[in-house]
C-alpha positions in Angstrom: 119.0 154.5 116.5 118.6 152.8 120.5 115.2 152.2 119.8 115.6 150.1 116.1 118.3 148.4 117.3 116.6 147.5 120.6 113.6 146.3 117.8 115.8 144.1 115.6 117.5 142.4 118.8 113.8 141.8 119.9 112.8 140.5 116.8 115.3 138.0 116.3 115.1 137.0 119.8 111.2 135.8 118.9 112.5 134.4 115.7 115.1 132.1 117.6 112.1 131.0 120.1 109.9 130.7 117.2 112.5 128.2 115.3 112.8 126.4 118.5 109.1 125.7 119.3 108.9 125.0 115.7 112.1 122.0 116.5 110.7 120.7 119.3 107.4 120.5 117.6 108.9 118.4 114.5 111.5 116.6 117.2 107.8 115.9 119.5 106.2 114.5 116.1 109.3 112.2 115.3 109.2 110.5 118.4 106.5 109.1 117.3 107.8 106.8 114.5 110.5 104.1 115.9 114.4 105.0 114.7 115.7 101.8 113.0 119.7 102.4 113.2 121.1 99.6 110.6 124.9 99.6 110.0 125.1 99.4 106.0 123.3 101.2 103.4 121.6 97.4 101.9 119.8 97.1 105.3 118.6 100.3 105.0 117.0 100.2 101.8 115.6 97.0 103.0 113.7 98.8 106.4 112.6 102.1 104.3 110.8 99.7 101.4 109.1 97.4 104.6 107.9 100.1 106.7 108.2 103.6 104.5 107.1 106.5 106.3 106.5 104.5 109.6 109.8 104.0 110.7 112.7 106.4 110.9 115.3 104.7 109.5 119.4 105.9 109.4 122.4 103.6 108.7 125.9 103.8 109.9 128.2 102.8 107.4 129.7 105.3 104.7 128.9 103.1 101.5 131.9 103.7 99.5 134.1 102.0 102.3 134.1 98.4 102.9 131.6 97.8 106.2 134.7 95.1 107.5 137.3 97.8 108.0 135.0 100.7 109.1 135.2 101.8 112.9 132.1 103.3 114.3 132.4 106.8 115.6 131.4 108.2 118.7 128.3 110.1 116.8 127.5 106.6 115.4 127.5 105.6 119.4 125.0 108.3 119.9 122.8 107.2 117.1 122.6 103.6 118.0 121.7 104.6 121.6 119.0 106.4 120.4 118.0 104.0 117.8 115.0 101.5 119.1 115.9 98.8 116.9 119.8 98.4 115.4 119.8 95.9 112.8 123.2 94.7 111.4 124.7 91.7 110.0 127.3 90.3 112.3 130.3 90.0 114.1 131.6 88.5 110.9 131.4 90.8 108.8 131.0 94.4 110.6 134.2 92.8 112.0 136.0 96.5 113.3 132.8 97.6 114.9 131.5 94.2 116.5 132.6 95.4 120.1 130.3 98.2 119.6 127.3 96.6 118.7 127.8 93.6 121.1 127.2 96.4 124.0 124.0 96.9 122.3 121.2 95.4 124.7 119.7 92.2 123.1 116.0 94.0 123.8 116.9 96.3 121.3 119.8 94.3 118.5 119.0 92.2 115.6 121.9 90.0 114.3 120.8 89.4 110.5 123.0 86.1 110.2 121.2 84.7 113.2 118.6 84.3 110.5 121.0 81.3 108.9 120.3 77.8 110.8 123.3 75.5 111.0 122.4 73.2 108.2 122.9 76.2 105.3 126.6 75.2 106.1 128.1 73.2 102.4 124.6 74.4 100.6 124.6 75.3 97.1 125.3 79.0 98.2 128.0 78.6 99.6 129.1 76.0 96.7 128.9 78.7 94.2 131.6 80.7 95.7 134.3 78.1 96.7 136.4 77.4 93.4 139.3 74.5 93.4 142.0 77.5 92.2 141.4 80.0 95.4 142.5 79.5 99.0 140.6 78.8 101.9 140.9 82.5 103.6 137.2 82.3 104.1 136.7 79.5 106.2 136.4 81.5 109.4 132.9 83.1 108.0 130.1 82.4 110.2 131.3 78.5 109.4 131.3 78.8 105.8 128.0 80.8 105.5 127.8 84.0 103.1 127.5 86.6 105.2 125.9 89.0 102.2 122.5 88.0 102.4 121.0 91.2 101.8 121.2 89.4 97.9 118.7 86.6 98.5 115.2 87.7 98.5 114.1 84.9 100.2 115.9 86.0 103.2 115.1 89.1 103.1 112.0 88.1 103.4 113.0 86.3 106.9 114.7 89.3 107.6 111.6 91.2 107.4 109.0 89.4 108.8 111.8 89.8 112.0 111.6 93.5 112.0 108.0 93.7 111.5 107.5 91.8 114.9 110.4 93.2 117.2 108.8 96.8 116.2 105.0 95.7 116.2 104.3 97.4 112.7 103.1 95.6 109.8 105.9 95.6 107.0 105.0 96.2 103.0 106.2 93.2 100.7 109.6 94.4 99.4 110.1 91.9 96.7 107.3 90.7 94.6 107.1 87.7 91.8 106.9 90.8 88.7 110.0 91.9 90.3 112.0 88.8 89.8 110.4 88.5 86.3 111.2 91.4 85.5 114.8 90.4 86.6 115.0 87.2 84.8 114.2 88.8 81.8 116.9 91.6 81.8 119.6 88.8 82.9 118.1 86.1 79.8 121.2 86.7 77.9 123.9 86.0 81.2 123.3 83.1 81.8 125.6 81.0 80.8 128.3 83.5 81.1 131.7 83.4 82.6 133.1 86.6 84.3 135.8 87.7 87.6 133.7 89.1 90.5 135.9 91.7 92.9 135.4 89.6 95.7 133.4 86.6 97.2 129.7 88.5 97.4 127.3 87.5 95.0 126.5 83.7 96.2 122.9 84.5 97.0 122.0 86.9 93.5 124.0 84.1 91.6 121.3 81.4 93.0 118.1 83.4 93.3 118.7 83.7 89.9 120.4 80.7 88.3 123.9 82.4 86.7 127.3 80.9 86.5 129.3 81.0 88.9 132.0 83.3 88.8 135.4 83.4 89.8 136.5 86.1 92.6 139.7 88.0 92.9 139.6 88.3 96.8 137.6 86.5 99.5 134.7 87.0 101.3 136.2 90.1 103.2 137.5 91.6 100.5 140.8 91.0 101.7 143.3 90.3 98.6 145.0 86.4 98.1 148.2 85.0 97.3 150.3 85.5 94.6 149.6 81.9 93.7 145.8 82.3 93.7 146.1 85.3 91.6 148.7 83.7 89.1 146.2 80.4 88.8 143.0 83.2 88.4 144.0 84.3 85.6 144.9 80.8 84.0 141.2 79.5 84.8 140.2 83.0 83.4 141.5 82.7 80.3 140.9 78.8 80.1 136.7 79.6 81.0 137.1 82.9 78.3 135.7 85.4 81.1 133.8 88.4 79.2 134.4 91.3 82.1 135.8 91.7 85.5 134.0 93.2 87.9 134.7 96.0 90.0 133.0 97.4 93.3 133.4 101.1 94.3 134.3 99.9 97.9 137.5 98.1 97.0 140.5 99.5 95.6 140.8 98.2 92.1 144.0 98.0 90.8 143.8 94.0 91.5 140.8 93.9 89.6 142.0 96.3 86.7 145.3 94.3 86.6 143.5 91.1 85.5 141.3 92.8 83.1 144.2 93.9 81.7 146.2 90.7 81.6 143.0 89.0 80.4 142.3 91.4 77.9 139.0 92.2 78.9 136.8 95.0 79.9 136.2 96.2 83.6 132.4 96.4 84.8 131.1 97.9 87.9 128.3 95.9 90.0 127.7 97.9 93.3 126.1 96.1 96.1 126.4 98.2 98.7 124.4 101.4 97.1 127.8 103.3 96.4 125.9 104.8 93.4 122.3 106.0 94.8 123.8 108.8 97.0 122.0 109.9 100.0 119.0 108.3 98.3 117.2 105.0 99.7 116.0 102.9 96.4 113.0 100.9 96.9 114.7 97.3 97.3 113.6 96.2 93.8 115.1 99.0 92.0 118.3 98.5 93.9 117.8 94.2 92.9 116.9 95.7 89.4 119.8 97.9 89.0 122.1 95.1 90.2 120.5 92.8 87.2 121.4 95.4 85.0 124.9 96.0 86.0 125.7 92.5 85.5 124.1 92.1 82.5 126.4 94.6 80.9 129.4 92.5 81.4 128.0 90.0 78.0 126.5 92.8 75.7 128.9 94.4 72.9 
């Protein structure tokens, strides 16, 4: 009986050694692809469809909570000192975690919104999202700028082409001209409609491709307005005959729901931040794609 159990202590003292070498032999072979921390789930899909399986890349930010309220945790610390490139968007709008990224070392950081030169303050962009009914509770963004700007291909592009040099790997096109087609075409029949948005987002995906304007619930932070702001929404609502209001998984709805209700019109979800995709990285088309769809739905019966 000494003798087996002398055996099975042996053997599952080489199997523990044997799971280690086989760790440190994976852990050996990851250290050979860069880590690319980025603080929300949008920037993530972004890295993973530019540099697939040649980059490590991990993000921060729980999706279903709104990136300006989340605090990063001391494990979230740990990553990003690891990381050899942290991407996020900026003190703007990671606003509870800025302190912790500031003490990232500028060798290592990119600020997305440093992307934005001075003179996209007052452009059409920013246009889209300032109606005559809401307050101005947004004016300390970045002066005025959108800070979502994971939406706009164009700077995504940008965004990319950054990446690709500060890690010295070429990056894959993550947006091509089908793509947009293909988006165009599934969006033909919203065009010209008029709809309530959760919150001050979609500036860039309204643009890129050529929607109304909508009207917004809260502002660019989420954060809810005025009693007088909401009272005048829903007059405008009703006056512009809004088909949906949208809702995002990231936000507390009852706002949102509220209006619908008043209005008389259904609720729709649009969800920018990848609430929906899980653990799962879409390739950044699929996630512009499913966006396209999610709209769309607000104007067919």
């Amino acid at each position: 009986m000494l003798y087996y159990n002398i055996a099975f202590k042996a053997f599952c003292l080489s199997l523990f050694f044997a799971l280690c070498s086989l760790a440190s032999a994976v852990s050996a072979q990851e250290k050979g692809k860069p880590l690319l921390v980025t603080s929300i789930k949008p920037l993530a899909i972004i890295a993973q469809s530019a540099f697939k399986d040649n980059v490590t890349v991990e993000y921060l930010m729980p999706a279903a909570l709104s990136p300006h309220d989340v605090v990063i945790k001391l494990s979230d610390v740990r990553k990003i000192a690891d990381a050899d490139l942290v991407l996020w968007i900026g003190p703007e709008f990671e606003v509870r975690s800025a302190k912790q990224f500031a003490n990232v070392p500028l060798e290592k950081l990119v600020t997305a919104m440093d992307l934005l030169e001075a003179d996209h303050q007052g452009s059409a962009h920013n246009e889209h999202h300032v109606e005559d009914y809401q307050e101005s509770s947004h004016d300390d963004h970045h002066g005025g700028i959108d800070p979502h700007i994971w939406l706009s291909p164009e700077i995504v592009k940008q965004l990319v082409h950054r990446l690709s040099d500060r890690l010295g790997i070429k990056a894959d096109k993550v947006f091509s001209q089908k793509a947009k087609q293909n988006i165009e075409a599934r969006l033909k029949n919203a065009k010209q409609g008029n709809y309530i948005v959760h919150h001050q987002g979609f500036g860039y995906f309204i643009e890129e491709f050529d929607l109304q304007p909508g009207l917004s619930v809260r502002d660019m932070l989420g954060k809810q307005q005025g009693a007088k702001t909401q009272y005048n929404l829903r007059l405008e609502g009703e006056k512009r005959g809004v088909s949906c209001v949208f809702v995002e998984p990231q936000h507390g709805q009852k706002d949102a729901v509220g209006i619908a209700k008043d209005l008389a019109v259904p609720t729709r979800t649009i969800d920018i931040l990848a609430v929906a995709y899980k653990d799962e990285l879409p390739s950044y088309e699929v996630y512009m794609f499913g966006l396209a769809k999610q709209f769309a739905s607000c104007f067919e019966n």
